[in-house]
C-alpha positions in Angstrom: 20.0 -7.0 0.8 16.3 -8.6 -0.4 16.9 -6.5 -3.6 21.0 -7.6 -4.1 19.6 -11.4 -3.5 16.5 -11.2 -6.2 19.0 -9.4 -8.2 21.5 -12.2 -8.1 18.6 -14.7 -8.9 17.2 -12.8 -11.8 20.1 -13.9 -13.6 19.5 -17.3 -12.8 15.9 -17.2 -14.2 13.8 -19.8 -16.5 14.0 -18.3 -20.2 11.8 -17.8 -23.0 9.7 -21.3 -24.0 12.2 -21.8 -26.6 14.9 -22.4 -24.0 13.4 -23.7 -21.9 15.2 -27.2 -22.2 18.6 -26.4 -22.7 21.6 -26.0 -20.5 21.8 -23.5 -17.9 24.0 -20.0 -18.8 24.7 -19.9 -15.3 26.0 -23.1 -14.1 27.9 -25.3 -16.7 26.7 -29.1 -15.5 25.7 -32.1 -17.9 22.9 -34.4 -17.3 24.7 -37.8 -15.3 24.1 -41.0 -17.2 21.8 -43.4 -15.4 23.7 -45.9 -13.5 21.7 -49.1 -12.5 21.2 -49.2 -8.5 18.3 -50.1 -6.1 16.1 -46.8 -5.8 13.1 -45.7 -3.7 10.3 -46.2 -6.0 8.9 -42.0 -6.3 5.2 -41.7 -6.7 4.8 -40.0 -10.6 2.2 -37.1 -8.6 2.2 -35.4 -5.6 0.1 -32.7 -4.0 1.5 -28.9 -4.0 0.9 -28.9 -0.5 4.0 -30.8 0.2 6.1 -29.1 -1.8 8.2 -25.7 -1.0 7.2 -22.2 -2.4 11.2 -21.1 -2.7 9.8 -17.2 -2.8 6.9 -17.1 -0.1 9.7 -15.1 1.9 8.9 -12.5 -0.1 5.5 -11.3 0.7 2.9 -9.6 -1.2 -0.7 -8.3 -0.6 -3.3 -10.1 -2.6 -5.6 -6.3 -2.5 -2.7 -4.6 -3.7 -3.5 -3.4 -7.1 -2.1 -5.7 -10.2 -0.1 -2.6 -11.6 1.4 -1.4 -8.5 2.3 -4.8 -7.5 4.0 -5.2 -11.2 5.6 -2.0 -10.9 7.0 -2.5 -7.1 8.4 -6.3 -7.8 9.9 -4.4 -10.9 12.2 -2.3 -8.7 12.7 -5.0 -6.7 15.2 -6.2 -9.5 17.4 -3.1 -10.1 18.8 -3.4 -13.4 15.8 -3.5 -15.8 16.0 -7.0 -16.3 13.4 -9.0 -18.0 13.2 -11.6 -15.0 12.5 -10.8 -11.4 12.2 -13.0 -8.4 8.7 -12.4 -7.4 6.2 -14.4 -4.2 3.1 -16.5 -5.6 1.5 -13.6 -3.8 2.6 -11.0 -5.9 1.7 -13.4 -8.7 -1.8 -14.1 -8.2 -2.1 -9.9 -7.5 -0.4 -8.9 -10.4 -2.4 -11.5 -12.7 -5.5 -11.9 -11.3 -7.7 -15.1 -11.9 -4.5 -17.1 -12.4 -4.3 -20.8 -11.8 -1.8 -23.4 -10.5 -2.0 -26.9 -10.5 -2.4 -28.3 -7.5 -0.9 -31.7 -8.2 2.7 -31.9 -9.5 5.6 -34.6 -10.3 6.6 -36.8 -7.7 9.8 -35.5 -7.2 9.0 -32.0 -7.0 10.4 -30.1 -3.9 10.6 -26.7 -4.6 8.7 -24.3 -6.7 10.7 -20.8 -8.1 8.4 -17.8 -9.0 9.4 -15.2 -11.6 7.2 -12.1 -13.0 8.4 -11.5 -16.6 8.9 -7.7 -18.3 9.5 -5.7 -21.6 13.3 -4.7 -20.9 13.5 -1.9 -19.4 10.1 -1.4 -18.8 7.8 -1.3 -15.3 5.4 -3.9 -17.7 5.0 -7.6 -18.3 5.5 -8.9 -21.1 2.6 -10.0 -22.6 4.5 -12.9 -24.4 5.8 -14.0 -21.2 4.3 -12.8 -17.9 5.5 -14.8 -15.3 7.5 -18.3 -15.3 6.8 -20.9 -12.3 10.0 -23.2 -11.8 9.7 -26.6 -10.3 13.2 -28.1 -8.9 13.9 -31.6 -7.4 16.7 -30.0 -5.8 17.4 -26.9 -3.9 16.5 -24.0 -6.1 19.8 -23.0 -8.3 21.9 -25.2 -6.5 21.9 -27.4 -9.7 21.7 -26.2 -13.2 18.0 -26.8 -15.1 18.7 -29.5 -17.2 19.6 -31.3 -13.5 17.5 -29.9 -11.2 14.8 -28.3 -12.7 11.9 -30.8 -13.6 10.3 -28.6 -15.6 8.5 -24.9 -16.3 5.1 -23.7 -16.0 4.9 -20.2 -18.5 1.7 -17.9 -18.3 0.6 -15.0 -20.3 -2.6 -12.9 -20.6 -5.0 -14.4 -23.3 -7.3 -13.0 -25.5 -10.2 -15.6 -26.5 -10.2 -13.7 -30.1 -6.6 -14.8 -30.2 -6.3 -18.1 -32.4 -5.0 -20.8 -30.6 -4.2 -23.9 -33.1 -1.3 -26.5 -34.2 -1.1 -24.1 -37.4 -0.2 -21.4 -34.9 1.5 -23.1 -32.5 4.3 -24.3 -34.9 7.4 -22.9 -35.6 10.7 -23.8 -37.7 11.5 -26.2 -34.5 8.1 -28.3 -34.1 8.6 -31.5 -34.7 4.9 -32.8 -34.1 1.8 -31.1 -33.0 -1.4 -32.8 -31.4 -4.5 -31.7 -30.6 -5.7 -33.4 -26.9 -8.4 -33.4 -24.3 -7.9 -33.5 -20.3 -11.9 -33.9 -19.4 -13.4 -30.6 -21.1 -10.0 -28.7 -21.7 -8.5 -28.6 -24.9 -5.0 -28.9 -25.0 -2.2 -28.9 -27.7 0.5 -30.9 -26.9 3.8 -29.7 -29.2 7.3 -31.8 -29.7 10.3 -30.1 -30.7 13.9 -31.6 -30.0 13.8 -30.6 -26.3 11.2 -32.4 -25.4 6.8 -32.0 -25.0 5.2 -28.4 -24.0 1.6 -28.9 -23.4 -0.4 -25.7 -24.0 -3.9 -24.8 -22.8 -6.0 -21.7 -22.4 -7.7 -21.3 -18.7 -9.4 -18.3 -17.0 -8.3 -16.0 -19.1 -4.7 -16.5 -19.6 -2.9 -19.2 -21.6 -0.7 -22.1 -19.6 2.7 -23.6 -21.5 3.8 -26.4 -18.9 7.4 -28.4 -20.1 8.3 -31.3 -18.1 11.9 -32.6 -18.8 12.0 -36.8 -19.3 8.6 -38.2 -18.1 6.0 -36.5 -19.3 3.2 -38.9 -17.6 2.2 -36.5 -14.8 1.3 -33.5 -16.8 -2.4 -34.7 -17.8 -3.0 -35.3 -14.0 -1.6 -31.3 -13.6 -3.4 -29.7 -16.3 -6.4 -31.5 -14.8 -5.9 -30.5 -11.4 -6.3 -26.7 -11.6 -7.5 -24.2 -9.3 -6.9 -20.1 -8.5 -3.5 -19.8 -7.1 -5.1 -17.7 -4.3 -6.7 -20.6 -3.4 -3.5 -22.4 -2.8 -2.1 -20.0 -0.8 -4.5 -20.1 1.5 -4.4 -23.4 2.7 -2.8 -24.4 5.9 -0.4 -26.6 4.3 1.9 -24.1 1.7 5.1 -23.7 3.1 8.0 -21.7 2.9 11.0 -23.0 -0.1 
């Protein structure tokens, strides 16, 4: 039954970075055009701790070993497919040293969890490794452009690897700006879908896309720490 379910989400995953702000492929559903009404002012940052973990349900051993936990959440989804429904457990085993902010936008309730593979293949991809989704609404009960606030992408990172605006840009890049939060370098990229801010942090390099307001994301990059970390404290709760 767990794997039918992961199976079912799978093909409700967070794509590549370049898709990341178009319309769902699984739920056809337009943005709504702001109507003017008396709302509950949100605060623009809130701490993880409040906020759901959609896939804690799932489990996962922080000493497991990062290959056999990428090759057990890879049965987990049955068909080969590059997206599987994975626990920020399994995460943090199967990339070790990864972090998470621990501050995200206001009205953030639920956070997805994905480990990404080569198709057909027990490995993640190393473009891609694992895609963190944050919702305002129950978890694919709405399609992205609705519900989803944005994406957090990680991959393995090589500090030989050059990391620039030269080669960041592609054919759809509309701007590219070199930034500081504190000490960390970031490269904040515009394309027609919106801003993906892109940083390199223990070891692994962070792509974080926020849909409409973008204020909170300096406040996120800034408030890093080892997902492991995050799990343990008292106050993560179940999505």
């Amino acid at each position: 039954m767990l794997a039918g379910f992961a199976l079912a989400l799978s093909a409700c995953s967070d794509h590549a970075l370049g898709n990341l702000g178009r319309s769902s492929e699984w739920l056809a559903e337009v943005k709504p055009t702001a109507v003017t009404s008396t709302v509950v002012p949100v605060d623009p940052i809130r701490s993880v701790e409040l906020v759901g973990w959609w896939n804690l349900g799932l489990g996962g051993d922080l000493s497991e070993d990062p290959e056999d936990t990428v090759a057990r959440v890879y049965q987990r989804g049955g068909d080969g497919g590059r997206f599987v429904q994975a626990s920020p457990y399994e995460i943090a085993s199967a990339l070790p040293g990864v972090v998470f902010p621990s501050l995200v936008p206001g009205d953030v309730t639920s956070i997805t969890s994905q480990l990404v593979y080569v198709p057909g293949r027990p490995v993640l991809d190393p473009d891609q490794s694992a895609v963190f989704g944050l919702w305002t609404v129950e978890p694919y009960s709405r399609s992205r452009i609705v519900g989803q606030r944005g994406v957090l992408a990680v991959r393995p990172w090589n500090d030989a690897e050059e990391v620039s605006c030269a080669s960041l840009a592609d054919t759809e890049t509309i701007s590219c700006q070199t930034d500081f939060v504190g000490d960390q370098t970031v490269w904040r990229i515009v394309d027609a879908r919106g801003e993906t801010w892109v940083w390199i942090e223990a070891g692994y390099r962070y792509d974080l896309f926020l849909r409409d307001d973008v204020t909170p994301v300096a406040d996120m990059v800034g408030s890093t720490v080892p997902l492991v970390e995050l799990l343990a404290g008292t106050g993560v709760s179940t999505g």
